[in-house]
BAPASE-485284 format. One record per residue: x, y negated, z of N, C-alpha, C in turn. Coordinates in steps of 0.1 Angstrom, whole numbers, plus 5000, padded with zeros to 4 digits. Atoms other than C-alpha are relative to their C-alpha. Layout:
% residues N
XYZXYZXYZ;...
***
This chain:
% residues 348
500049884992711989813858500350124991;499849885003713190193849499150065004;501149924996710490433850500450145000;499249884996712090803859499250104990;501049855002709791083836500850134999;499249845006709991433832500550044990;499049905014711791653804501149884996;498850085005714691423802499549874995;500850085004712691133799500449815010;499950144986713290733811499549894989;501050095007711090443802500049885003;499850154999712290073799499249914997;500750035002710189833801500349814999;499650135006712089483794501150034988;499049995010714689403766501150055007;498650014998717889373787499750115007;499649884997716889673806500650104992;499849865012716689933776501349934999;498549995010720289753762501050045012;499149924988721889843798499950114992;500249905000720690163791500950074987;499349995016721590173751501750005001;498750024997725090043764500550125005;499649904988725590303789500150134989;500349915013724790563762501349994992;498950015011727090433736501650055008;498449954990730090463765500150134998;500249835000729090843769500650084985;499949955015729590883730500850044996;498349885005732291183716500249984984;500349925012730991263682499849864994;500950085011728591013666499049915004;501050074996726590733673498749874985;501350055015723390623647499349915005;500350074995721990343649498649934993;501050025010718390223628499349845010;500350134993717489823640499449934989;500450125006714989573627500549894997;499150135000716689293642501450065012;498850014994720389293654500849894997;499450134995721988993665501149995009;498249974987725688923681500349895007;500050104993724288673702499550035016;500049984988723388883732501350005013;499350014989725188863769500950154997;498649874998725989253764500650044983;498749985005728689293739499750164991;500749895008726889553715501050054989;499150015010729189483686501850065003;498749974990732489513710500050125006;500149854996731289813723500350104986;500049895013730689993692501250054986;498450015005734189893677501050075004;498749904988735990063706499650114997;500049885004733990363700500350034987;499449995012734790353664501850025004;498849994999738590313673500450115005;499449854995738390623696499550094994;500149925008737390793667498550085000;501750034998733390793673499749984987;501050025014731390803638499049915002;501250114999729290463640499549994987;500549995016726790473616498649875003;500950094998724690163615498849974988;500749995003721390123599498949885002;500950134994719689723600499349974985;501150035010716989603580500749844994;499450085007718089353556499449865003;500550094993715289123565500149955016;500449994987714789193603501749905007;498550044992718689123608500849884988;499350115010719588843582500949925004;499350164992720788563608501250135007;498549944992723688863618501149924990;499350075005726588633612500650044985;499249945010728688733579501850055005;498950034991731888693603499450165005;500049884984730188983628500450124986;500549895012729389203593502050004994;499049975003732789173583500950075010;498949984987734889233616498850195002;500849884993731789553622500750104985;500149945012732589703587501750045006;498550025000736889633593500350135016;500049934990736289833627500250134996;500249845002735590153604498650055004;501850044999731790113613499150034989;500550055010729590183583498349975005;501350084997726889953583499249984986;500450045010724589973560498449905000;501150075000721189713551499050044990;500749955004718089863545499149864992;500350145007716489633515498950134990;500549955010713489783495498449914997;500950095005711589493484498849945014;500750034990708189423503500650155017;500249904989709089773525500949955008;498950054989711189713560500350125012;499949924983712489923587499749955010;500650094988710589813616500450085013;499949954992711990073634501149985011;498850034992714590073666500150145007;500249894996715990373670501450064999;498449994997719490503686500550115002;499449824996721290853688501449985003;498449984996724090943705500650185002;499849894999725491293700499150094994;501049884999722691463685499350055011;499949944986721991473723498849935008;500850084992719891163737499349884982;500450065012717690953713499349845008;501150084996716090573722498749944985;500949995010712790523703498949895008;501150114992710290213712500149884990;500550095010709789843703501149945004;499150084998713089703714501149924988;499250035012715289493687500949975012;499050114990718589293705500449894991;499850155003719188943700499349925015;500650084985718988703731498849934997;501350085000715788513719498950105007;501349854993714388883732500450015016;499449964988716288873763499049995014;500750004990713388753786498550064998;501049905005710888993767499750115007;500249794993708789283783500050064984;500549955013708589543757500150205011;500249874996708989903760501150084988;499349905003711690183748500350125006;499549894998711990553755501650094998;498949875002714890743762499950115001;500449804995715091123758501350054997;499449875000716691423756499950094996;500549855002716391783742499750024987;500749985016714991883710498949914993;500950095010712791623700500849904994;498850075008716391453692500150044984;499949975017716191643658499049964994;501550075010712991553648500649844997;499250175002714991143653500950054993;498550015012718291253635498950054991;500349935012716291433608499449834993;500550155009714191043602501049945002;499150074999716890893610501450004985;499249975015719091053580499049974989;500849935009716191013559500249794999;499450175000716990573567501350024994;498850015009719990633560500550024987;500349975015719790783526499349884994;501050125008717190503517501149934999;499050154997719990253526501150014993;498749995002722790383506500850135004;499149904991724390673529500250144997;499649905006726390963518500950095008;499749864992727591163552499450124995;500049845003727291513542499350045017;500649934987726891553580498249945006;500850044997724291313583498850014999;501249945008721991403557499650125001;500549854995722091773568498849965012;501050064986719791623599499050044994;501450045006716891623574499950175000;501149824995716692063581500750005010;500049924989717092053609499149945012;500950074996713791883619498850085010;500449904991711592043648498549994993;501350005007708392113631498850035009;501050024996706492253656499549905010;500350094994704092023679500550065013;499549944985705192063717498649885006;501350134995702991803742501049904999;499350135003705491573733500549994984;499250025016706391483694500249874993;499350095008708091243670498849964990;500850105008705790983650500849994987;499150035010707490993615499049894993;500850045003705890693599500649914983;498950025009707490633563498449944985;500850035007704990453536500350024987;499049985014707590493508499850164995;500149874998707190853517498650074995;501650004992702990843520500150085008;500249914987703490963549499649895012;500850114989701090763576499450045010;500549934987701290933602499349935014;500750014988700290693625498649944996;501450035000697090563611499150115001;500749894995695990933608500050075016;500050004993697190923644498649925005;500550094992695390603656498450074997;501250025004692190723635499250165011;499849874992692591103653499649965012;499650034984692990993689498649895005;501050064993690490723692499050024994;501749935003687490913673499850055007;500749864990687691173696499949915020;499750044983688290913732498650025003;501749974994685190983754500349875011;500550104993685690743782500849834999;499550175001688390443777501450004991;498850025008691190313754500249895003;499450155001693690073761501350034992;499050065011696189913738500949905004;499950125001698589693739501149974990;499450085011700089483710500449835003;499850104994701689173709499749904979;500150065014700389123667498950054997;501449955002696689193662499449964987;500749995015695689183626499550134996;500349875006693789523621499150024990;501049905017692589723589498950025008;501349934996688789773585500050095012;500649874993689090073593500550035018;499349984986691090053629498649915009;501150054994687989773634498650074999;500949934995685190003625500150135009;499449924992687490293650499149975010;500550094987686390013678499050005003;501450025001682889973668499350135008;500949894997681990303669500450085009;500449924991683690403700499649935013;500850094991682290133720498250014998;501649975009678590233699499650135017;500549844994679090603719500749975016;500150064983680090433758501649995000;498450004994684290423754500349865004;499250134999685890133770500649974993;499049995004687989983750500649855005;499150134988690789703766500950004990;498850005003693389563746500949855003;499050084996696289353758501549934991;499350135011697889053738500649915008;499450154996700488763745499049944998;500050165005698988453751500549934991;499350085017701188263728501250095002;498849925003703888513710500949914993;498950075006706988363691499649944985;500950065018704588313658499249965003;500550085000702688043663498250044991;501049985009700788103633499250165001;500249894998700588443642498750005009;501250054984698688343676499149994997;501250054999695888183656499150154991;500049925008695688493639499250105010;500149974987695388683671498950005003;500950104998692888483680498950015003;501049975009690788523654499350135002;500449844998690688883657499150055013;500749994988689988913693498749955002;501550075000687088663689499150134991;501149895005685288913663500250115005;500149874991686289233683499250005014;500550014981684889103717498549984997;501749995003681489033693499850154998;500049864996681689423694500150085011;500349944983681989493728501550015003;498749944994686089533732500149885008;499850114985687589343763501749994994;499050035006690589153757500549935011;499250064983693589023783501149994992;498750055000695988793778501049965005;499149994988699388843794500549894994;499350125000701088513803501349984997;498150015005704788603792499850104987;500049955007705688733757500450175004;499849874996705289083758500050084989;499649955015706589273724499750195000;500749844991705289643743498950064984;500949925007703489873714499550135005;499849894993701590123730498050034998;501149985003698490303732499850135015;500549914989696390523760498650074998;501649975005693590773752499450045015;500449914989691490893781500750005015;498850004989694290853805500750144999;499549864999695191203793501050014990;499150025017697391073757500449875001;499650135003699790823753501050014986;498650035015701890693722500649865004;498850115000704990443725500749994985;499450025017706590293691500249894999;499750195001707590033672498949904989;500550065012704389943654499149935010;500950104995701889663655498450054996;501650025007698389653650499549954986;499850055009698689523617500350024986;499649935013699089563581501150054994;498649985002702489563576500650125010;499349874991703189863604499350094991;501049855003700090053588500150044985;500549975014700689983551501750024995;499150025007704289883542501450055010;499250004994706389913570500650125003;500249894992708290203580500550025018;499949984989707790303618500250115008;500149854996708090553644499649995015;500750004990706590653674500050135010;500249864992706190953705498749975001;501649914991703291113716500150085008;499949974984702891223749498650055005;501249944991700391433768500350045016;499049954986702691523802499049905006;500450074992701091393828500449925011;499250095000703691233844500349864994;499850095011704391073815498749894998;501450124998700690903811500149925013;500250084991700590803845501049885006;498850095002703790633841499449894990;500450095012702290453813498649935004;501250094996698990363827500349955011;499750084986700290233860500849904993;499150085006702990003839498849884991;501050135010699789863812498949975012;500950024992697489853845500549875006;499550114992699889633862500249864989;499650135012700589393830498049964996;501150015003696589403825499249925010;500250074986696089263862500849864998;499050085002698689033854499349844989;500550065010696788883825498949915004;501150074993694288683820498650054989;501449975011690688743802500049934990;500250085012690088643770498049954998;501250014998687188463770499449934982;500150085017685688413730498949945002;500350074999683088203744500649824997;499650145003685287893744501050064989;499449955010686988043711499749884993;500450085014686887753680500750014992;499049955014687887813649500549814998;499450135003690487523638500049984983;499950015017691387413599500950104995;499249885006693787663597499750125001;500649855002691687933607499350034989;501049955009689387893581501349984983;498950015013692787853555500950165002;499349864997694788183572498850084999;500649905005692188393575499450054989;499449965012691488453544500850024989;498649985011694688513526500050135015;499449914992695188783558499050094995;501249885007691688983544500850034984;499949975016692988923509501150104999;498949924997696389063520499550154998;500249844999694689393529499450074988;500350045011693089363499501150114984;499050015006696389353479501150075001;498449904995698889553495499950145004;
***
């Protein structure tokens, strides 16, 4: 489904929707199209690669931006024929760090920002990606040149992006979340937003491993009467991940949080304070979005905008099913994973 919001605003909520959308975009494209991907893959139905070639030929500045790990299985064949197009493609590689981010510009003009990667293994995925418009596009080209530089990249035009970044807050702003940087903006988000929630928080992730401190967040605002609801796959594409999952939810629900598991992979990162604050992004619950990873994310207060967002996690919440950590048992590999995932945090 497309979700219509205000200020130049539209809100996809499966994979193949947002790459319609992405597609449609790229057509539109005069000047310059930027491109920042986890994973990219040249195994989807729409023709991502074939598009982005033609705009290159009609003399379109394709600037591509994939994470070295996230996008590895991109053939060597596509990487050659994307480069030969006049394309520069460069792979973001900085040891444990990753761009986790998915994030598209076209013209300095429209920006998409959310948890969408493309590759068909995603194609029957819910998730979530925002489109926009307007001046919060500079706040994305300014991080967006700031990937590109990490990666290699030496546009003159590109790198100018980085002054010309919107500083002040509006009720809508850009999540820069760069760890390379120390800049962690969203943990001092997550830690901000749900100290202050007075009646309910919902979440939804589809990778639930959280820092202490996101778990004593929980405690204490469940201690002072907040609801708190968070919504997880049933079984996600990591296996081992799942038991991981699990785990967590089993000790969070001995705290009072309420947990719902939706029955189709749902890759959606998102957050709801109060019903009056929402954030969309590409992070997880997890150590690797909060410690190593770099992410990015909006924030939203329109009220439009929330109620677009809590009618979409209400309906996937209904959808789900309870998590019940009554019949929870720990297996042999919980008591072998879980520990190396504490030590992790530990370590890293």
């Amino acid at each position: 489904m497309v979700y219509i919001l205000n200020m130049g605003y539209r809100l996809y909520t499966t994979s193949t929707k947002a790459w319609d959308a992405m597609l449609s975009e790229i057509e539109k494209a005069t000047k310059r199209y930027c491109m920042e991907m986890y994973i990219f893959l040249d195994d989807t139905d729409q023709d991502f690669i074939g598009k982005l070639k033609e705009k290159s030929k009609q003399g379109v500045k394709v600037v591509m931006v994939l994470d070295a790990l996230g996008s590895a299985r991109l053939k060597k064949e596509s990487v050659q024929s994307i480069k030969e197009a006049g394309i520069e493609l460069l792979f973001f590689s900085h040891w444990l760090r990753h761009t986790h981010r998915k994030i598209l510009i076209v013209d300095g003009k429209t920006a998409f920002v959310g948890g969408v990667n493309i590759g068909k293994e995603f194609s029957a995925w819910r998730d979530m990606q925002i489109k926009l418009e307007g001046r919060m596009v500079k706040s994305i080209s300014a991080s967006f040149a700031y990937s590109y530089e990490m990666a290699g990249g030496h546009d003159a035009d590109i790198l100018a992006y980085r002054k010309k970044a919107l500083t002040h807050r509006l009720r809508t702003w850009f999540l820069d979340h760069w760890p390379s940087r120390n800049i962690f903006s969203l943990k001092s988000h997550y830690i901000k937003k749900i100290s202050r929630a007075k009646k309910d928080i919902l979440i939804i992730t589809p990778y639930f491993t959280p820092p202490k401190w996101f778990v004593a967040l929980i405690d204490s605002a469940v201690r002072r009467g907040v609801k708190v609801e968070i919504i997880i796959p049933q079984n996600t594409d990591q296996p081992l991940i799942d038991r991981v999952n699990y785990r967590y939810m089993y000790e969070l629900s001995k705290i009072g949080a309420h947990f719902y598991l939706s029955k189709e992979m749902n890759h959606a990162k998102a957050m709801l304070i109060d019903r009056k604050e929402g954030l969309i992004g590409s992070q997880n619950i997890d150590f690797l979005s909060f410690r190593l990873n770099a992410e990015s994310g909006i924030f939203f207060r329109q009220k439009n905008m929330v109620a677009e967002l809590s009618q979409i996690m209400d309906q996937w919440k209904k959808e789900a099913d309870i998590f019940q950590p009554e019949k929870y048992k720990m297996s042999l590999k919980d008591y072998i994973i879980f520990p190396i995932i504490k030590l992790a945090y530990h370590l890293l």
